[in-house]
C-alpha positions as CSV (number, residue, x, y, z in Angstrom):
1,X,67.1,89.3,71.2
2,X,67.0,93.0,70.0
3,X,64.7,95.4,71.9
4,X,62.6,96.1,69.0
5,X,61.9,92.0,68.6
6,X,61.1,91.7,72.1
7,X,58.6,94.6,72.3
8,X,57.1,93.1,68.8
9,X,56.8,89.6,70.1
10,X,54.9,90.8,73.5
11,X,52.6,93.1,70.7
12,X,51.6,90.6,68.7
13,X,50.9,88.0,72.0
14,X,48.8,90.5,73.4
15,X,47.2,91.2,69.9
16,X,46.2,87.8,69.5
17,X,45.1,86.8,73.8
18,X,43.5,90.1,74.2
19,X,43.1,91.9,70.7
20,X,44.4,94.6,72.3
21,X,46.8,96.9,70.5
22,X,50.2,97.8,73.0
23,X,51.6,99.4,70.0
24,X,55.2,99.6,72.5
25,X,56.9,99.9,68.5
26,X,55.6,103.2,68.4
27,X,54.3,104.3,71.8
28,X,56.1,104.2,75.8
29,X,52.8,104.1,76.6
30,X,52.4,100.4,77.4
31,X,56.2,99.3,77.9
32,X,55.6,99.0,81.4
33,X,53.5,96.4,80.6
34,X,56.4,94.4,79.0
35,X,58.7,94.5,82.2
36,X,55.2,93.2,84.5
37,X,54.6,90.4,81.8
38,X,59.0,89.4,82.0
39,X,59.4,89.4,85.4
40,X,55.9,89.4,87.5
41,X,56.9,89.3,91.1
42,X,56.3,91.3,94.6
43,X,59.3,93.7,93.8
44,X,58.4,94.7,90.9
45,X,54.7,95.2,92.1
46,X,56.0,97.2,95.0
47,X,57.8,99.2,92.7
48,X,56.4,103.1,91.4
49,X,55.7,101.5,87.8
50,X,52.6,99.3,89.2
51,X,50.4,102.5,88.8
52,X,52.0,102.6,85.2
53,X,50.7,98.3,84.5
54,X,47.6,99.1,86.7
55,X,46.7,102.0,83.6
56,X,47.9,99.8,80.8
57,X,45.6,96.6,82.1
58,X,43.0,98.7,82.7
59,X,42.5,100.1,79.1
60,X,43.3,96.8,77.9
61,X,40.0,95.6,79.4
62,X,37.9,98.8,79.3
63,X,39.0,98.7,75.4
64,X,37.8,95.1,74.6
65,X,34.6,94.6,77.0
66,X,33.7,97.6,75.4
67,X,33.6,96.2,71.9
68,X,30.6,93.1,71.0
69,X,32.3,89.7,72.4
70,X,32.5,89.0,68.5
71,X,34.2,92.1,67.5
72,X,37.2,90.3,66.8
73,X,38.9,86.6,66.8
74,X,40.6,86.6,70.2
75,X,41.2,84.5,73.6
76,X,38.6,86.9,74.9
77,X,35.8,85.2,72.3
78,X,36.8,81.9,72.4
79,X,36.5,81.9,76.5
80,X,33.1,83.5,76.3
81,X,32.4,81.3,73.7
82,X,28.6,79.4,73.7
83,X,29.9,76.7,71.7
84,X,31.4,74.5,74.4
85,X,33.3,71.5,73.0
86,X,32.1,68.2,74.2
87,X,35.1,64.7,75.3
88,X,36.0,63.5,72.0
89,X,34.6,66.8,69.7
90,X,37.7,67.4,67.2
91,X,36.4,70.9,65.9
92,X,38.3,74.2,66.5
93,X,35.1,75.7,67.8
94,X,35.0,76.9,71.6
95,X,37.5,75.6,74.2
96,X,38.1,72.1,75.3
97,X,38.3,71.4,79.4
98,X,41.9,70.5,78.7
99,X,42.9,73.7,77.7
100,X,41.6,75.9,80.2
């Protein structure tokens, strides 16, 4: 896989989790991001770029808790969803116990 198809790939997964924008197309902003989200483990943690992810996670929250919980159609709604879905409920609305 190309570079540029890996960086869009881990955009548009974090677009639609977090509906956060990494934008790592355009910006080297967040690309530290992408090697933490590859390879999560205690060497890479121990390594300089943790300071790097620690910023980029950071104004991935500050940026959405900062918007109304509705703001946009993401994994953040659905979890703080009120509309909890109920054994044997077949709707698309709020997240089912198996797929927490």
């Amino acid at each position: 896989m190309s570079r540029s198809c890996f960086r869009l790939g881990r955009d548009i997964i974090c677009q639609l989790a977090f509906g956060y924008p990494l934008n790592t197309q355009t910006k080297p902003t967040n690309r530290p991001f992408l090697g933490a989200m590859e390879c999560i483990n205690t060497w890479w943690l121990g390594n300089k770029r943790v300071v790097e992810f620690r910023k980029s996670v950071f104004a991935m929250i500050h940026a959405r808790t900062a918007m109304e919980r509705d703001a946009q159609h993401d994994l953040y709604t659905i979890a703080l969803s009120d509309k909890v879905a109920y054994e044997g409920d077949s709707s698309d609305e709020g997240l089912h116990g198996s797929e927490l």
